[in-house]
C-alpha positions in Angstrom: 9.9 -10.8 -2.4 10.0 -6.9 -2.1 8.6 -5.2 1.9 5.6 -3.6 -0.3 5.2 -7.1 -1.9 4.8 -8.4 1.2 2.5 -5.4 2.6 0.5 -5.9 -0.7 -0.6 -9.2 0.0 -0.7 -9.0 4.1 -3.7 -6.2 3.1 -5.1 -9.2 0.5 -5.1 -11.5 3.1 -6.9 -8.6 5.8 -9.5 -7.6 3.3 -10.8 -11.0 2.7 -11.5 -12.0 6.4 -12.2 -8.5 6.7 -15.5 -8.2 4.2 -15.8 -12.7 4.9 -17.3 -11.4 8.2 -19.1 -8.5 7.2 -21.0 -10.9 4.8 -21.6 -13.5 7.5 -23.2 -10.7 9.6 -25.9 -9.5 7.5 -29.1 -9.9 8.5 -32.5 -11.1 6.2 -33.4 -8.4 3.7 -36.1 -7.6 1.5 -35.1 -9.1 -1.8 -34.7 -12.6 -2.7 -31.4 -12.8 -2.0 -28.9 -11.5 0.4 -25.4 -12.5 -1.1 -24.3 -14.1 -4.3 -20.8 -15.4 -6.8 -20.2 -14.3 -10.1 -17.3 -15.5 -12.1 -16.6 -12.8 -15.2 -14.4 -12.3 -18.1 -13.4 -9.4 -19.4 -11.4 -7.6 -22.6 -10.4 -3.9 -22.8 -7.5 -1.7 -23.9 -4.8 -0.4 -21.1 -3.2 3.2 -21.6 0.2 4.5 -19.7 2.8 6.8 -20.4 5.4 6.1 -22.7 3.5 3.2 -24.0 1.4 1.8 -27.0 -2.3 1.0 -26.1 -2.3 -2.6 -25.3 -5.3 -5.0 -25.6 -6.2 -6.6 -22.4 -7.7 -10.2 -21.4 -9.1 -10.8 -18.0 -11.5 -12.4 -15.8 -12.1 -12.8 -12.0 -14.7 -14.3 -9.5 -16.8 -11.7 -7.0 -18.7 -12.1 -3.7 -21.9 -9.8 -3.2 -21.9 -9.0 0.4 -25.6 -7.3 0.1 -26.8 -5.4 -2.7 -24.6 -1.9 -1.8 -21.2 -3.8 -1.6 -19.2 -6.4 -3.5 -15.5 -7.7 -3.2 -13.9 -8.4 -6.0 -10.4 -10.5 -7.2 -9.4 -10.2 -11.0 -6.8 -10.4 -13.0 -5.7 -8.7 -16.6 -3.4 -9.3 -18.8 -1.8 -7.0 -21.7 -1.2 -8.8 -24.8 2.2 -9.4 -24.9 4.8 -8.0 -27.7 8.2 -9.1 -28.7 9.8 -7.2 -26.4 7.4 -6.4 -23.4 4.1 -7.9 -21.6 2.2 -6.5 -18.2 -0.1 -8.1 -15.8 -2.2 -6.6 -13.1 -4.0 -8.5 -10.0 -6.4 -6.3 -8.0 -8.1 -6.8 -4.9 -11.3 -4.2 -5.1 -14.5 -3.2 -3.4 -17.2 -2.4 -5.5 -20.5 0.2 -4.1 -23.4 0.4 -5.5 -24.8 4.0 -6.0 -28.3 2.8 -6.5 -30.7 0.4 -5.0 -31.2 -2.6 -7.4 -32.5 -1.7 -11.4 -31.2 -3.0 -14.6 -28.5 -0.6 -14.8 -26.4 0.1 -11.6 -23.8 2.9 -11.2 -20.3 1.9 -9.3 -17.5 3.0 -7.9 -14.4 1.1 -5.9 -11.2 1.1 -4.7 -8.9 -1.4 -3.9 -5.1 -2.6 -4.0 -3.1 -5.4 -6.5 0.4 -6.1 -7.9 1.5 -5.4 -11.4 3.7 -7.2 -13.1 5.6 -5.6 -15.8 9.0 -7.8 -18.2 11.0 -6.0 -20.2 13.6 -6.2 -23.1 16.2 -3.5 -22.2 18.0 -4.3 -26.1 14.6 -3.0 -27.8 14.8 0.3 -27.1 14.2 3.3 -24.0 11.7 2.1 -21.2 9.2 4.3 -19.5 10.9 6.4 -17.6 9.1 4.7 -14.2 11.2 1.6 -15.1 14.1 2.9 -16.8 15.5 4.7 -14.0 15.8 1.9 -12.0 18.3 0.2 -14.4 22.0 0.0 -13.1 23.9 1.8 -15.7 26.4 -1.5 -16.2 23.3 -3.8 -16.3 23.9 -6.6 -18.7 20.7 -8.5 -18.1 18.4 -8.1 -21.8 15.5 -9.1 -19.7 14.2 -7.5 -16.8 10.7 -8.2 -15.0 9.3 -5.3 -12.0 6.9 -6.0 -9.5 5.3 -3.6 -8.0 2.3 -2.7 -5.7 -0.7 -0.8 -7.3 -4.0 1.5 -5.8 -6.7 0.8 -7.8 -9.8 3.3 -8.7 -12.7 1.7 -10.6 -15.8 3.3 -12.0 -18.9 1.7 -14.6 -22.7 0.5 -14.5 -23.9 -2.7 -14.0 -26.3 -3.8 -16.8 -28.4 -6.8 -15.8 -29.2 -8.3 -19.3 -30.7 -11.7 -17.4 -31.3 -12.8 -14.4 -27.7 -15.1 -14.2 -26.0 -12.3 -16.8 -24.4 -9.2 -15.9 -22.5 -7.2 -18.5 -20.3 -4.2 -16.7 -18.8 -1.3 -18.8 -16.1 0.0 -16.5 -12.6 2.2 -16.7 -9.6 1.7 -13.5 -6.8 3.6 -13.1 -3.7 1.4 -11.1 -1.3 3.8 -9.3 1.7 1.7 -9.5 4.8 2.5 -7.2 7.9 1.6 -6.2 7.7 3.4 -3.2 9.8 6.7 -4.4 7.7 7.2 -7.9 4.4 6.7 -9.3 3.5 5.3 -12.8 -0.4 5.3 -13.6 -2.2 2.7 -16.2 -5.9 3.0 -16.6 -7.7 0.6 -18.5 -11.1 0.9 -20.2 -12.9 -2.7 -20.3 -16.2 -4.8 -20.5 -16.8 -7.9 -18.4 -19.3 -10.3 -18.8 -20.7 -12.1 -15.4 -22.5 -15.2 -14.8 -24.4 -14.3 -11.4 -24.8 -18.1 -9.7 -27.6 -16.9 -7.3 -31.0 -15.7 -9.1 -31.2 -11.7 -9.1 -34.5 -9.8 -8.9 -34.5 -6.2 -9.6 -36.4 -3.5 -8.1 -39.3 -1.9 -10.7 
């Protein structure tokens, strides 16, 4: 395991006991509810340089601190090819830019690991990963993983009181620590909201 591996997930690790506490110090608000769990799926399309556009399968679990901030753990997958396959796991917090209606601006931030495997016999990689091929390599297969910054934007769309569907696009900054390679993906999930919601008219 890589040093920004290792960072990656120490900063996973932080964040969770990090926002755990900020839930368990909220206080009684005016709404029916003061936290909540989703568990969503999700299918999109990822874009990044030197690449096809690549169908994507996810899904993920969420904890809603209060009704401004969520946390969020998700993973996506590309669909895999003959020769190549990706898949990203984020850590992200999600804020609310509006009070609670049916539809709900966001933005977030957060950190993950992509995974990207390779076959170095079908052809040139992205230039991200092809540089850091030794010249005399041998190996036909080679898998990278590196850590990523993520940027999230979308709405919220409360279609029932348990259902949430969420049109959203992310851009992953992923790094090796010397270069950057970005993939942005442009997906909708589909939530099942465990607690009951109750919007404001």
């Amino acid at each position: 395991m890589t040093r920004s591996s290792v960072l990656v997930i120490g900063g996973f690790v932080v964040a969770y006991f990090a926002f755990a506490s900020a839930a368990s110090a909220q206080g009684p608000t005016d709404h029916q509810w003061s936290h909540g769990t989703t568990l969503f799926a999700s299918a999109g399309a990822a874009m990044a340089p030197s690449a096809d556009t690549r169908a994507t399968l996810g899904g993920g679990f969420s904890w809603e601190v209060n009704h401004h901030l969520s946390v969020e753990g998700a993973g996506n997958w590309l669909v895999p090819r003959t020769d190549d396959q990706g898949f990203a796991a984020d850590l992200t917090a999600l804020f609310n830019l509006t009070r609670p209606t049916r539809v709900v601006p966001f933005v977030g931030g957060g950190v993950g690991l992509y995974i990207a495997s390779f076959d170095t016999t079908a052809g040139p990689l992205p230039e991200f990963y092809q540089k850091r091929l030794p010249q005399d390599s041998v190996v036909t297969h080679r898998t990278f993983t590196d850590p990523t910054f993520v940027f999230t934007g979308g709405f919220d769309i409360l279609a029932k009181s348990h259902l949430s569907i969420r049109p959203n696009v992310s851009a992953r900054l992923v790094t090796d620590g010397a270069n950057t390679y970005w993939v942005t993906v442009a997906q909708v999930n589909v939530a099942y909201h465990f607690e009951l919601h109750e919007t404001v008219r």
